[in-house]
Structures are given as C-alpha cells and as structure tokens.
C-alpha positions in Angstrom: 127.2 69.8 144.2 130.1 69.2 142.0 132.2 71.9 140.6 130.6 71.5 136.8 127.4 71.4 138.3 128.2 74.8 139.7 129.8 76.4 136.7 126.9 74.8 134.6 124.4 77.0 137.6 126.7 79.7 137.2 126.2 79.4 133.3 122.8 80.0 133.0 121.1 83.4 132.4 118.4 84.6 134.7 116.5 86.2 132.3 116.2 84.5 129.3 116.2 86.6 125.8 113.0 88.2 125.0 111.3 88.4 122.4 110.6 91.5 120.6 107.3 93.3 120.6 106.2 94.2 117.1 103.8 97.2 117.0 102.0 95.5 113.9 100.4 98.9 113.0 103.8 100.5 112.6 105.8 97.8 110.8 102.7 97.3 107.8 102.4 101.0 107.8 106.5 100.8 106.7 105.6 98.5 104.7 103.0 100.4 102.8 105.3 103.1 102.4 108.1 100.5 101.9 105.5 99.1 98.5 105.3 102.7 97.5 108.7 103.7 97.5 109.7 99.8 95.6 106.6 100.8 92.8 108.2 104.1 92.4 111.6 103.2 91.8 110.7 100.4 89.4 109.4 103.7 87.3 112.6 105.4 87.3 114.3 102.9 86.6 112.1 102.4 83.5 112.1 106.2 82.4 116.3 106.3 83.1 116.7 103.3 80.9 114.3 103.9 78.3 114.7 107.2 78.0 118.2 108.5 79.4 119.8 105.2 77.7 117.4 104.9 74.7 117.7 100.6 75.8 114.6 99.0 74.5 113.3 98.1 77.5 109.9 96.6 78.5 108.4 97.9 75.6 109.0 98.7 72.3 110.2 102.6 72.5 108.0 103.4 69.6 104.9 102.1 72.2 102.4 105.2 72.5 101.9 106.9 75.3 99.7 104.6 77.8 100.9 100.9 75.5 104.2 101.9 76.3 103.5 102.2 80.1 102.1 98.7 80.2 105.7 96.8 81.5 107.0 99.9 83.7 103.4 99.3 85.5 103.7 95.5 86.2 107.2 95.9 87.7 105.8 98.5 89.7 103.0 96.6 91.0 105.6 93.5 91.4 107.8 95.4 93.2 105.0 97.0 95.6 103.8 93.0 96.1 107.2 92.4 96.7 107.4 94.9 99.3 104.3 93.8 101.6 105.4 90.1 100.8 108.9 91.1 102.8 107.1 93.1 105.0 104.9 89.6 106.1 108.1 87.5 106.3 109.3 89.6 108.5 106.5 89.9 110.7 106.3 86.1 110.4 110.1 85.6 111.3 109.6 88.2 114.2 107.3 85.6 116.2 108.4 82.3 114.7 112.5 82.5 114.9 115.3 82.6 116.7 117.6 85.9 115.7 114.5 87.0 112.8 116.8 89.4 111.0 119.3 87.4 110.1 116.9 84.6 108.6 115.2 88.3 106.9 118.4 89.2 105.4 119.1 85.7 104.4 115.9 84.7 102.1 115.9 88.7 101.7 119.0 88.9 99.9 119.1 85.5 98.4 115.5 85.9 96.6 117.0 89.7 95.4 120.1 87.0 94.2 117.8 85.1 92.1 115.8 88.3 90.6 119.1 89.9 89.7 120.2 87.1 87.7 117.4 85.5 86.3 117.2 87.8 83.2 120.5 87.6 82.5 120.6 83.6 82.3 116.9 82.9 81.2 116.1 85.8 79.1 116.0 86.0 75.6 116.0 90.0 75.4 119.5 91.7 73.9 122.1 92.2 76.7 121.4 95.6 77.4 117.9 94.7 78.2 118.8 91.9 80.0 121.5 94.1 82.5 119.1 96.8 82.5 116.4 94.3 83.9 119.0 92.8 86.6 120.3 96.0 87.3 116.7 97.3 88.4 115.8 94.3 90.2 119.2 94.6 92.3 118.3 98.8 93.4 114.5 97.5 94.0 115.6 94.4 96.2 117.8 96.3 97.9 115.9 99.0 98.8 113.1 96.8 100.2 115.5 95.4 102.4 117.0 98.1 103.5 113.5 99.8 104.4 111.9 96.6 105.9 114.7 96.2 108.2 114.7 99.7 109.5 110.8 99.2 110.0 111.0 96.0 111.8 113.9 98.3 114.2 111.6 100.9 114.7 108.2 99.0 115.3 109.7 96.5 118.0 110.3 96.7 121.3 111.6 94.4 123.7 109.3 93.2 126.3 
C-alpha cells in the first residue's frame, strides 16, 4: 500500500455523521406554539401602529369595531400559516439534507427578505404604511425563525 493510500485510509471517519432523530410530536407541537406566538405578534403589531402611531394601517382607523379587525386578522392567520409552513421545511430539510439548518436559515431568512421588502417596492399605500407593513413582517419572520430553530434543537437527537 502506498503512502496516499494510507493517509487516504487514515482519512476516513469510522463512524460516519448521523443523522438527527426528530421527535416529530415535539417539533409540530413548537410549531403550534411557534403559529400562536407569529398570529399574536401580527396583532400587536397592528394595535402599536394603529393605535400608539395613529398610521392608517390595514384599515381605515375610522373602521368599527369588528370591520376594522378584518386586516390585523389575515396577517395573523398568514403569519400562523407561515409558522407551520417553516415548521414543515424544517422537518423536511431534517431527513432530506445535508447540514438542515443552514439550508432553514437560508430560504428562512431570504423568504423574511422578500416579505420585508415587498411592501415597500410594490405597494401603493403612503410610506408610513408601507414601513409599518415591512417592519411587522421583519419582527414576525424573525421570530418564526428564531422559534423553529430552537424547536428543531430541542426535538432532535442524534442517533
């Protein structure tokens, strides 16, 4: 045996990497409370902007009571979709890909990119809307991140 054959023998790991063991009831349970927590923010953010800042937003502030509820709930439903939806990538990434959290992070943070901005390029609402809109998208995308990845550490195991 040559001398690169035996460094190339040498080389090699044993025990190959493992992949992590997801305790599936665990990480959606996370991601339940993940959708919860993403819904819930979307409403404060509504109720700081429209009513701390007074900034039109999602509604016309003169909207009664349950009219002017109608946007605040449809971001929060989004956002609790949003949650479960990053909750299934990364159970999907957990059994399909190398290094999972990094290619979470990745589509993760770049799909909070696009939310973030989109209102401020596409929209046709006054600025303040428009910020307020990207603003709450950013705390809500970043926050679903944040949780999903501490769920997915917590419900795996190596095996």
């Amino acid at each position: 045996m040559s001398e690169d054959d035996r460094t190339r023998e040498m080389s090699r790991d044993p025990h190959p990497p493992r992949r992590p063991a997801v305790q599936a009831g665990r990480l959606w349970a996370g991601g339940v409370a993940t959708a919860v927590i993403a819904a819930l923010i979307a409403m404060v953010g509504f109720l700081i902007v429209r009513v701390l800042l007074q900034i039109p937003y999602l509604a016309p502030i003169e909207g009664d009571i349950i009219g002017g509820w109608d946007g605040a709930v449809q971001l929060a439903i989004a956002a609790a979709l949003a949650a479960l939806a990053a909750t299934g990538l990364a159970q999907l990434l957990l059994v399909a890909v190398p290094s999972p959290m990094a290619y979470f992070g990745w589509i993760a943070g770049l799909l909070t990119a696009v939310a973030t901005v989109y209102p401020l390029a596409f929209s046709t609402e006054p600025l303040t809307v428009r910020i307020a809109t990207g603003v709450i998208h950013l705390v809500i995308g970043m926050a679903i991140i944040s949780l999903v990845t501490t769920t997915v550490t917590s419900a795996s195991t190596r095996i």
